[in-house]
VMD Tcl script that draws the C-alpha trace (Angstrom):
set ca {
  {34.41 2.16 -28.71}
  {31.76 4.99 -29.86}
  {28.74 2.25 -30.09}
  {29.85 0.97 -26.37}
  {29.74 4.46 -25.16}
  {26.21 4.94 -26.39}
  {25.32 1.58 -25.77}
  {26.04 2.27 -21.82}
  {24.94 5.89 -21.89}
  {21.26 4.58 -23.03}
  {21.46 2.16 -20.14}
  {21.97 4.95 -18.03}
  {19.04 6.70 -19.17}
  {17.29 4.07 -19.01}
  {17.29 3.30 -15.09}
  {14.78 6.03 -14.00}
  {12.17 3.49 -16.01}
  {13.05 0.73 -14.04}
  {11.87 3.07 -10.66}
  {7.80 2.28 -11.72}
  {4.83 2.83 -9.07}
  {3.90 -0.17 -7.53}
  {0.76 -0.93 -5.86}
  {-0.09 -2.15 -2.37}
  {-3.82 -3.16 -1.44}
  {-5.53 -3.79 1.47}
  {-2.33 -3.24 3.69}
  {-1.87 -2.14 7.69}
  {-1.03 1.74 8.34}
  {0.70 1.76 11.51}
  {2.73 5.01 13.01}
  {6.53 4.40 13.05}
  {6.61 4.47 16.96}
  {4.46 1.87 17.25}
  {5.40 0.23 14.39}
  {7.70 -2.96 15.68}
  {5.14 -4.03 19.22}
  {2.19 -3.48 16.69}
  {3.27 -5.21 13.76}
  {2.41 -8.70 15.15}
  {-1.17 -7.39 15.09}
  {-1.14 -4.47 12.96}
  {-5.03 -4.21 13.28}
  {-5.30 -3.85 16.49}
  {-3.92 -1.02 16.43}
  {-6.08 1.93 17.19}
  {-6.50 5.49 15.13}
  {-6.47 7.07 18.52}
  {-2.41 6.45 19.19}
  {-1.88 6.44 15.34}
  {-3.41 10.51 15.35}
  {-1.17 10.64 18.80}
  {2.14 9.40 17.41}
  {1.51 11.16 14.21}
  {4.77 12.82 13.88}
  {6.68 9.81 14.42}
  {5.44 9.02 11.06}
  {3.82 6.10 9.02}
  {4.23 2.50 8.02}
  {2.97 0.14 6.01}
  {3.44 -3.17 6.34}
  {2.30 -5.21 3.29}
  {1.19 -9.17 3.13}
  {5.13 -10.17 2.61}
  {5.66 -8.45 6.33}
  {7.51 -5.81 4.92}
  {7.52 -2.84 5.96}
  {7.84 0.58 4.63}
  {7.99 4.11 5.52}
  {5.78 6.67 4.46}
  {7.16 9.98 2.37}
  {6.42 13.03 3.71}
  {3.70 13.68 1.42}
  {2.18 10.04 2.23}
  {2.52 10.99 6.08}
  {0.57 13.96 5.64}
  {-2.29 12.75 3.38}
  {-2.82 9.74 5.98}
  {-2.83 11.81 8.83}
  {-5.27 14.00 7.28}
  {-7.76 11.05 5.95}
  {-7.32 9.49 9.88}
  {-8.31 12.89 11.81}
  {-11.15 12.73 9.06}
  {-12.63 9.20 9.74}
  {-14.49 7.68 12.73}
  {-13.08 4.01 12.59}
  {-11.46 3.29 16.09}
  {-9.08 0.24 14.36}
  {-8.05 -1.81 11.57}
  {-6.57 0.65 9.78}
  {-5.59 -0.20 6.26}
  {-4.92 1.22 2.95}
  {-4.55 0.84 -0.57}
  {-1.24 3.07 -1.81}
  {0.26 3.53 -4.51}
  {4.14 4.65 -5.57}
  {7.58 4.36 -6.24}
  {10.10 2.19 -3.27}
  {13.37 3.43 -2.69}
  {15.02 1.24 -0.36}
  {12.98 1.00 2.67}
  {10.64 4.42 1.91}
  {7.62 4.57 -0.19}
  {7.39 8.08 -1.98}
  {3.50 7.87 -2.48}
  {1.76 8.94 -5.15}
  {-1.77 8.06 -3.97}
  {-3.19 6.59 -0.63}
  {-6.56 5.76 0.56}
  {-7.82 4.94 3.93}
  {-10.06 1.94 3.69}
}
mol new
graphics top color blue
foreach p $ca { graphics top sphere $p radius 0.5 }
foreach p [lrange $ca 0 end-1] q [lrange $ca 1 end] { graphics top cylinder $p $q radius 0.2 }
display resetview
């Protein structure tokens, strides 16, 4: 009975490890407003209503069609790096970081 008890209390301690950053490349940023009209053409969508629906918050919708919302931190680092660039579309990204259900708590993100 002891060894099953430590046997399931490892498992236990072992789930954070199976929570490991995961890497999306090359993927569509889209703000959450928008999100479902412009994710049939996520690159048509334009950095001007992305800056404008800002607090809506941000997507990304990666090659499988999935999509998945930004953390707080990732919302604010991508609406810093779009008020700081001069491309009018096509917004993509590589990110990095950990899913939880349908949120991405990002670790890193880059405006391509």
């Amino acid at each position: 009975m002891r060894k099953l008890a430590l046997l399931v209390a490892s498992g236990l301690l072992a789930l954070p490890a199976l929570a490991a950053t995961q890497d999306f490349k090359n993927v569509a940023v889209v703000d959450a407003k928008c999100a479902p009209k412009a994710a049939a053409d996520p690159d048509s969508h334009t950095r001007a209503c992305a800056l404008q629906c800002a607090e809506s918050g941000f997507v990304v919708i990666t090659v499988e069609n999935k999509v998945l919302k930004l953390d707080s931190n990732g919302n604010a680092k991508i609406t810093e790096a779009l008020k700081n660039s001069k491309q009018k579309d096509h917004l993509r990204v590589d990110v990095s970081g950990e899913v939880q259900g349908d949120t991405l708590n990002v670790q890193s993100i880059k405006l391509l």
